[in-house]
Backbone as CSV, one residue per row, in Angstrom:
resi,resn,N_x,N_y,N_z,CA_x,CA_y,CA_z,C_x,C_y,C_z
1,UNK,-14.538,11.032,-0.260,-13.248,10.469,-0.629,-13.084,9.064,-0.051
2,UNK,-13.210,9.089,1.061,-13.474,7.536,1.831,-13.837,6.660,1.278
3,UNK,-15.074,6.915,0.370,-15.991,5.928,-0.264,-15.295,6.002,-1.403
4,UNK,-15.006,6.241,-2.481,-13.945,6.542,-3.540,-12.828,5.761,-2.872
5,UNK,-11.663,5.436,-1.860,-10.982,4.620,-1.908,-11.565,3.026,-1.545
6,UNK,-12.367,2.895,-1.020,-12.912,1.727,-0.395,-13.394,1.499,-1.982
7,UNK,-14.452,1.739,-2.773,-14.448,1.133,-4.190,-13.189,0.751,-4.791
8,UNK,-12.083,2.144,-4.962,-11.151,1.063,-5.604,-10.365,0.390,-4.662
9,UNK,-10.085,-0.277,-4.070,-9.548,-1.021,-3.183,-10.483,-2.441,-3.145
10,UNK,-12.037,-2.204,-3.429,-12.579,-3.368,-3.765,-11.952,-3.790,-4.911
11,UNK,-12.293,-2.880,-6.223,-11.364,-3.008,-7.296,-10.197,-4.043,-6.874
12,UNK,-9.180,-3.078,-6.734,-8.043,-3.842,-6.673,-8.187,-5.586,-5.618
13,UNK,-8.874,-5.390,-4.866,-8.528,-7.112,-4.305,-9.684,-8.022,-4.951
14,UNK,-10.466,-7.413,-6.323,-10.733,-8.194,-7.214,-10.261,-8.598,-8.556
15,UNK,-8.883,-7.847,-8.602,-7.983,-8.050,-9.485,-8.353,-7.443,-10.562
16,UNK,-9.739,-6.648,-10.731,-10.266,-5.865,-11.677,-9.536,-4.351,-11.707
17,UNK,-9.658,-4.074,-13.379,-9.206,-2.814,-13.352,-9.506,-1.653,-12.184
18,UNK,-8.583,-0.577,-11.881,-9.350,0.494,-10.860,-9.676,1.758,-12.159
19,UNK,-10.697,2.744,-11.768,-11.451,3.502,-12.246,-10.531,4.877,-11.179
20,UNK,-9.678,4.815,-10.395,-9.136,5.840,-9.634,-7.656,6.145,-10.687
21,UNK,-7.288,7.409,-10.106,-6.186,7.866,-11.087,-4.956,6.772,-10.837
22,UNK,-3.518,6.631,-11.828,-3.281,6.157,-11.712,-2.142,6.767,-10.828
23,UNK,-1.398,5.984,-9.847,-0.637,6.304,-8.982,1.334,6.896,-9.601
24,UNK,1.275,7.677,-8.990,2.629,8.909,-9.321,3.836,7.170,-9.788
25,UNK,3.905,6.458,-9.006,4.536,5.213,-9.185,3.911,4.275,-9.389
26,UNK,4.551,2.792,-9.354,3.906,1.901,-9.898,3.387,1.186,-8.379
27,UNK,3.659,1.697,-7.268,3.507,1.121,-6.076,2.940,2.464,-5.250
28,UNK,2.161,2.124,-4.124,1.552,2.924,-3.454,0.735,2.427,-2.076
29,UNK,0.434,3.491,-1.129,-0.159,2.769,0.044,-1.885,3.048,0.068
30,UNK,-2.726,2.235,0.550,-4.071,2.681,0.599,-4.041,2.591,1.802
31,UNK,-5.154,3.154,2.682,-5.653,3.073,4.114,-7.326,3.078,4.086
32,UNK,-7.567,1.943,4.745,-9.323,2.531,5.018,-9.237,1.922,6.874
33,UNK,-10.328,2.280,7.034,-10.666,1.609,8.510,-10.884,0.405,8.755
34,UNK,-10.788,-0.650,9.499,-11.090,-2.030,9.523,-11.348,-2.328,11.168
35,UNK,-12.738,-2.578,10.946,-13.420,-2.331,12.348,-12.627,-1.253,13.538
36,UNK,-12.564,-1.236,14.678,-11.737,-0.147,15.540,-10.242,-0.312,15.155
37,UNK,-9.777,-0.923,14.039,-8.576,-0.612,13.648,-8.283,0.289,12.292
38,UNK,-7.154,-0.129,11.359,-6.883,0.035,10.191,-6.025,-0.803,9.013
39,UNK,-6.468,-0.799,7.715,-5.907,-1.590,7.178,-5.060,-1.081,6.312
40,UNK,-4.034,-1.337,5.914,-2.363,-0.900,5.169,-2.298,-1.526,4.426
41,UNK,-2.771,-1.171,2.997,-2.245,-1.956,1.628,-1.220,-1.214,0.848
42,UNK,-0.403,-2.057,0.132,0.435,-1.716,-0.374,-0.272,-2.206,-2.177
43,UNK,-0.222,-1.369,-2.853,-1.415,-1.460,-3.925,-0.592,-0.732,-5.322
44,UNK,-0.237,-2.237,-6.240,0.131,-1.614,-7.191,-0.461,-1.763,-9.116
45,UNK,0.694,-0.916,-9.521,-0.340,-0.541,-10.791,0.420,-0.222,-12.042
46,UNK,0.781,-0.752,-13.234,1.770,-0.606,-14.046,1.305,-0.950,-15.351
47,UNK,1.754,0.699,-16.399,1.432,0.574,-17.694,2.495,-0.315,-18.603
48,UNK,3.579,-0.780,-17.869,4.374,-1.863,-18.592,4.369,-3.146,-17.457
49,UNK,4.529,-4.168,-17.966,5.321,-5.496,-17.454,6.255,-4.888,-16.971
50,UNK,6.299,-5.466,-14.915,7.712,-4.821,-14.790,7.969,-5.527,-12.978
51,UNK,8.901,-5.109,-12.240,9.218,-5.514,-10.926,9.574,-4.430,-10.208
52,UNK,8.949,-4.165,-9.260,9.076,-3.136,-8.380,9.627,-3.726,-7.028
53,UNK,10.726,-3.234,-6.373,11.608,-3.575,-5.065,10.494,-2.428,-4.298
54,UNK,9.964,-3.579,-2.824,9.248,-2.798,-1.955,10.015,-3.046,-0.554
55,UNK,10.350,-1.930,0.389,10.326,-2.390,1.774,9.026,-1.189,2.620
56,UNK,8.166,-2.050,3.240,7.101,-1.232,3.696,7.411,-1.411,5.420
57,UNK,7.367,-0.470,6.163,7.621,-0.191,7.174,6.149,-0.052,8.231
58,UNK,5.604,-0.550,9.162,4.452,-0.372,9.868,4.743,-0.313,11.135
59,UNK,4.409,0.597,11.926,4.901,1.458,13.544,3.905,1.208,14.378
60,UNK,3.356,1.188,15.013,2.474,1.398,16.499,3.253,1.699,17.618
61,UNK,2.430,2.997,18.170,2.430,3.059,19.844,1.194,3.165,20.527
62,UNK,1.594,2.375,21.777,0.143,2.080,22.495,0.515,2.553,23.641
63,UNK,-0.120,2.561,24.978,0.016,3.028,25.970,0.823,1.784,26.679
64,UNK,0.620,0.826,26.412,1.435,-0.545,26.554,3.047,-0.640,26.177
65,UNK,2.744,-0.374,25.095,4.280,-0.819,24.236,3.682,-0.240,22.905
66,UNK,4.855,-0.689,22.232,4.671,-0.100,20.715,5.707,-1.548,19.804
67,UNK,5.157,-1.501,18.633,5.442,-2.759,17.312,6.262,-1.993,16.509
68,UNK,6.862,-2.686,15.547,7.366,-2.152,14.527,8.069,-3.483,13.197
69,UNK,6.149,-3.670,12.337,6.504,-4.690,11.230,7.475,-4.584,10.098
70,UNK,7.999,-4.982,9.651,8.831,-4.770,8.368,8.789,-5.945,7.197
71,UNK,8.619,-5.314,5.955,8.472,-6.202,4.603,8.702,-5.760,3.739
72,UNK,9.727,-7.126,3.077,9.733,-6.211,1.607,10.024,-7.235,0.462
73,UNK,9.965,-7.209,-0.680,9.808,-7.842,-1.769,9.729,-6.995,-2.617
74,UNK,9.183,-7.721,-4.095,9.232,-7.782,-5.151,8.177,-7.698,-5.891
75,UNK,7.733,-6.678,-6.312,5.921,-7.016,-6.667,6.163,-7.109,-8.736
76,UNK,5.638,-8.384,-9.117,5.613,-8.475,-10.770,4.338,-7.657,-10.962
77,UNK,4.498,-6.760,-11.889,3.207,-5.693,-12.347,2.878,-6.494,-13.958
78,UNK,1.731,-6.298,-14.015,0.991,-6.343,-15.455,0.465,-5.222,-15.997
79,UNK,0.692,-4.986,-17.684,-0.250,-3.752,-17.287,-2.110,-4.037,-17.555
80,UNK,-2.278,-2.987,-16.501,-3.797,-2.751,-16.877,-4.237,-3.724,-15.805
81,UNK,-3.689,-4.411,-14.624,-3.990,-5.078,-13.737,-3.487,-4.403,-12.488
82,UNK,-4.139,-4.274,-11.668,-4.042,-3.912,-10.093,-3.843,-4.437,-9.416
83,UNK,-3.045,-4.829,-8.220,-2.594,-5.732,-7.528,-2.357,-5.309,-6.091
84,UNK,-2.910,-6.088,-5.063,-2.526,-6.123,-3.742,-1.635,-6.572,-3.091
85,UNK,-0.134,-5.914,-3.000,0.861,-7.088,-2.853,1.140,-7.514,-1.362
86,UNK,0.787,-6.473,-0.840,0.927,-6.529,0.669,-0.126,-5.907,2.049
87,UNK,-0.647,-6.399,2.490,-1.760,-5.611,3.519,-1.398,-6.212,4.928
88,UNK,-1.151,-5.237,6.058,-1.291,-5.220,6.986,-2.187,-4.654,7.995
89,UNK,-3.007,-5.356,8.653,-4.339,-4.806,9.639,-4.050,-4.716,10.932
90,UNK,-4.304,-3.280,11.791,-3.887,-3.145,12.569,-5.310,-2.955,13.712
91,UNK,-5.564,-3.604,14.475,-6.752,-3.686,15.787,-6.401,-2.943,16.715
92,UNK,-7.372,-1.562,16.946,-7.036,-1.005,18.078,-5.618,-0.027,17.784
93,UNK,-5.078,0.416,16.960,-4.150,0.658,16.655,-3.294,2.062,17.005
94,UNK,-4.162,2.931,17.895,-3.882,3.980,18.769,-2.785,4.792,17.296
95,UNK,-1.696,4.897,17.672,-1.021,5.869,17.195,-0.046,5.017,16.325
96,UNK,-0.017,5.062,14.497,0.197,4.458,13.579,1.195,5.170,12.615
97,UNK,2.098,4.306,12.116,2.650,5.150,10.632,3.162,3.663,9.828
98,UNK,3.237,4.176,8.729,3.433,3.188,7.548,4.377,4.226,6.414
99,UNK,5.167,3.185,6.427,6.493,4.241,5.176,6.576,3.053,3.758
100,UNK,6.548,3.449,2.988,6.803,2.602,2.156,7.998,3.491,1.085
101,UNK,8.897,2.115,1.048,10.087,2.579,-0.120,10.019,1.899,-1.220
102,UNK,10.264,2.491,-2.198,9.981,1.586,-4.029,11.232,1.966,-4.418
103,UNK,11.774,0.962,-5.006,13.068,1.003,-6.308,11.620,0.864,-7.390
104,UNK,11.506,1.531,-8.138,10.527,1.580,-9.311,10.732,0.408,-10.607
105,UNK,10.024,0.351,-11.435,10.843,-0.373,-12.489,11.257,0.110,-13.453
106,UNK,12.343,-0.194,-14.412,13.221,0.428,-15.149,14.016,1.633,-14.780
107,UNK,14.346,2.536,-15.404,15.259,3.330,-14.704,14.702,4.671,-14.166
108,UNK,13.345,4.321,-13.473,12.636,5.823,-12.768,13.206,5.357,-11.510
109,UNK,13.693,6.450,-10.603,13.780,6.942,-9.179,13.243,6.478,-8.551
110,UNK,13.925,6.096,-7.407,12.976,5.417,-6.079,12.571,6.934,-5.592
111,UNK,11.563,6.108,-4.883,10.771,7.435,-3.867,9.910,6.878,-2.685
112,UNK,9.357,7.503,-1.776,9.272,7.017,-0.557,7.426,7.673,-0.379
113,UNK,6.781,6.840,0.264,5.380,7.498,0.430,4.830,7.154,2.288
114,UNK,4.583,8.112,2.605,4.397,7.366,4.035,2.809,8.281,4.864
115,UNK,2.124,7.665,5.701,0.694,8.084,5.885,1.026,7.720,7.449
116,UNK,-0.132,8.127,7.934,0.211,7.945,9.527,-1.173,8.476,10.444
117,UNK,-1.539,8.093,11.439,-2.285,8.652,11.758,-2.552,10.399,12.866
């Protein structure tokens, strides 16, 4: 499975179609490893022209202290194009979560997706 997201995730930050299913929404989070850390994309995907409202949420605790990034925007979808709208890399990243919220486009339901370590 690992290897299956790391292809499409190449995919997607080559702006080439992905060959992976298409996501429940038009927005979604990927995770792979990035050297002793991890990387947080926010990775989207749309069978119409459309604008998706994102706020993505990223947490750390360390034995130090602990972070807490926040972003959000607007991602324009094409269809049949994949898009990376947002990635955050985390080094060393001990104990992690990432929430992401979507207003969808047109009149589907927001919904919330969140991964963590």
């Amino acid at each position: 499975m690992a290897g299956m997201t790391s292809l499409w995730l190449a995919a997607a930050l080559a702006g080439a179609p992905a060959a992976a299913p298409a996501p429940a929404g038009p927005l979604r989070l990927v995770t792979e490893p990035s050297g002793n850390g991890i990387r947080i994309s926010v990775v989207g995907e749309s069978a119409v022209s459309c604008e998706a409202q994102y706020l993505l949420t990223v947490s750390t605790k360390l034995a130090t202290g602990s972070n807490r990034s926040v972003q959000r925007g607007a991602a324009s979808l094409r269809p049949g194009v994949v898009t990376v709208v947002a990635t955050v890399t985390l080094g060393n990243a001990g104990s992690w979560s990432a929430r992401l919220r979507v207003e969808p486009c047109g009149t589907t339901k927001g919904y919330e997706e969140t991964k963590a370590s």
